[in-house]
N, C-alpha and C positions, 0 to 999 in steps of 0.2 A: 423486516426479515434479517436485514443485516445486523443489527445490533442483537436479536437474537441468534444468530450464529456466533457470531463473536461471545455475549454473557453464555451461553448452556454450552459450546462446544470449542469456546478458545480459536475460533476460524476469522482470519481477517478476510474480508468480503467489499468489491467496489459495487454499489448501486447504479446499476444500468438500467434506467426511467424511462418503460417504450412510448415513444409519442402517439398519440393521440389519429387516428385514423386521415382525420380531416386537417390535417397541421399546415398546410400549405392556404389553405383557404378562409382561416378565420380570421376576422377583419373587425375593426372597431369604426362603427357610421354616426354613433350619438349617443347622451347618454339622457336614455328618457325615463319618465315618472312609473318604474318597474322595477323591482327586484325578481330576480331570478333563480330558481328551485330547478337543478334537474337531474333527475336519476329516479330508481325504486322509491316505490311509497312502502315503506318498512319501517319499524321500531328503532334500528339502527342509526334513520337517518334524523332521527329529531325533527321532524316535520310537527311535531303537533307544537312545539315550543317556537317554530317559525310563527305558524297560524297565531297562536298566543299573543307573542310578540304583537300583531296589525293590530291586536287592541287599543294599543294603546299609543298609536301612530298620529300624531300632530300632524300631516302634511298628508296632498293629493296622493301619495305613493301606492301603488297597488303591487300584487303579489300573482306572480306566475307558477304555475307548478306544470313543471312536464314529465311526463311518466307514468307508469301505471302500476300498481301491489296493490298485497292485500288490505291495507289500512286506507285503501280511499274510501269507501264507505263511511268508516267511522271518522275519516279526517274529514270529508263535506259535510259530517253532522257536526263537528266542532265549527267550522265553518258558519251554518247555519245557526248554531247555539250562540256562539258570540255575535251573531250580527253581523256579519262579513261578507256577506256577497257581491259589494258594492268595490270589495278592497282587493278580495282573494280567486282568481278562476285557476280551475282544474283545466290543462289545456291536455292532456293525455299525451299519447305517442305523436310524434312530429317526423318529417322526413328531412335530412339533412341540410337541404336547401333551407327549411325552416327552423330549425334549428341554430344554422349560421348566423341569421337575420335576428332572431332572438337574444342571441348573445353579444350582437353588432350593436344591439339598440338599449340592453338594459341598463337600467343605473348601476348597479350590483349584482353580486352571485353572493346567495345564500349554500356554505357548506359544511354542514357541521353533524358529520357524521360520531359514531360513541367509537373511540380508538379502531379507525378504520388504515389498511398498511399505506396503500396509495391509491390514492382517488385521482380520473383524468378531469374530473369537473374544476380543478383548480388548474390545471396544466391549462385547459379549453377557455375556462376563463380571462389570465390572466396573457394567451395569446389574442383574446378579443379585447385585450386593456382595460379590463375590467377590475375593481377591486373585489377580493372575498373575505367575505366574512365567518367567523370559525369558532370554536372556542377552544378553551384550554384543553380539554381531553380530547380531541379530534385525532390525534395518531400523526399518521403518515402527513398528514393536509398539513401540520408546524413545520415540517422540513421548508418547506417555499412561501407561506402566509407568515410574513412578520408583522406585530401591531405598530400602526402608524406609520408601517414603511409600505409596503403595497397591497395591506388590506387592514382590519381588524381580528386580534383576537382574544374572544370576551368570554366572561362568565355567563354559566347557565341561568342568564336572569332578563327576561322576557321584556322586561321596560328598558333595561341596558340597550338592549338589540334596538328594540325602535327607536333611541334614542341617535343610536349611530346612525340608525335609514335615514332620519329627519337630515343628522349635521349634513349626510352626504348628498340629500334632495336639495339643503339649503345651498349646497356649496360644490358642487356639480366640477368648479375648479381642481378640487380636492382628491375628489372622485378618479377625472382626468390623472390627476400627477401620479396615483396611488396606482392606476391602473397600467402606467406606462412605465411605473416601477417593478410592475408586478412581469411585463410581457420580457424584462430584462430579466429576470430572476429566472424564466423559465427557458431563456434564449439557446441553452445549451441542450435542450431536450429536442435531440433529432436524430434520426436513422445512420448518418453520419456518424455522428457522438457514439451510439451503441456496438455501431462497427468495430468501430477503430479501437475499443475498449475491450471486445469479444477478440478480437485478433492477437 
């Protein structure tokens, strides 16, 4: 939004990033054999190139999805078509408590929305020291995912992606460093910060 104010109306503009509901509470416990999926099941969010991706997944790694849209249907029959049930579950709506704990425990967060402005699944993420993973035309999500600093950000290409889950299953260290890169990058996103900016 700000860079479109500035290109079509010439308006210099400070980006004030509201924190995340649950900001005080999210917590990093482990990083286990899961990547993580959360928000709308929509066209937007590139979930069927997630699913795609587990094809071709070398390592135990399985796939979480939480949420619910119109494209679950047809994402559980992609699911089913490739063979995935073993790798991929649809875990629907979750309540905060569980939610936390999901985030506490994954290996990764999957985020790679089509030019979306600001998404808090990267904020949520990288305060649970998590790395995300994104791609080039993601939007808003490049302002705080840098590649190889505290996440990945890759091309629209399905073997790429699991290619990055495996190095991060193999190397779990990596994961760690990327993800407490990641919880610094977003350290200034607070109620505070917004104030004192609004003032």
């Amino acid at each position: 939004v700000s860079y479109r104010l500035k290109k079509y109306n010439g308006l210099d503009s400070k980006v004030l990033y509201p924190p995340p509901k649950l900001l005080s509470e999210y917590r990093n416990d482990d990083y286990k054999d899961y990547i993580l999926y959360v928000g709308r099941l929509s066209n937007l969010k590139r979930l069927d190139l997630l699913i795609e991706s587990m094809k071709y997944i070398k390592s135990n790694l399985k796939c979480l999805i939480v949420g619910e849209g119109i494209l679950k249907r047809n994402l559980m029959n992609l699911v089913k078509r490739y063979n995935l049930k073993e790798k991929v579950e649809f875990v629907g709506f979750v309540d905060d408590d569980k939610l936390l704990d999901l985030y506490a425990n994954c290996l990764c967060v999957f985020f790679a929305p089509l030019d979306e402005d600001y998404g808090f699944i990267t904020i949520e993420a990288f305060n649970s020291e998590k790395p995300v993973i994104t791609l080039s035309d993601s939007g808003g999500v490049l302002e705080f995912v840098k590649h190889e600093k505290n996440g990945f950000v890759l091309n629209y290409d399905p073997r790429e992606i699991a290619n990055v889950f495996d190095y991060l299953y193999e190397n779990k260290d990596i994961a760690k460093k990327l993800g407490l890169e990641g919880k610094k990058t977003v350290e200034f996103i607070n109620w505070d910060y917004v104030i004192d900016n609004l003032i």
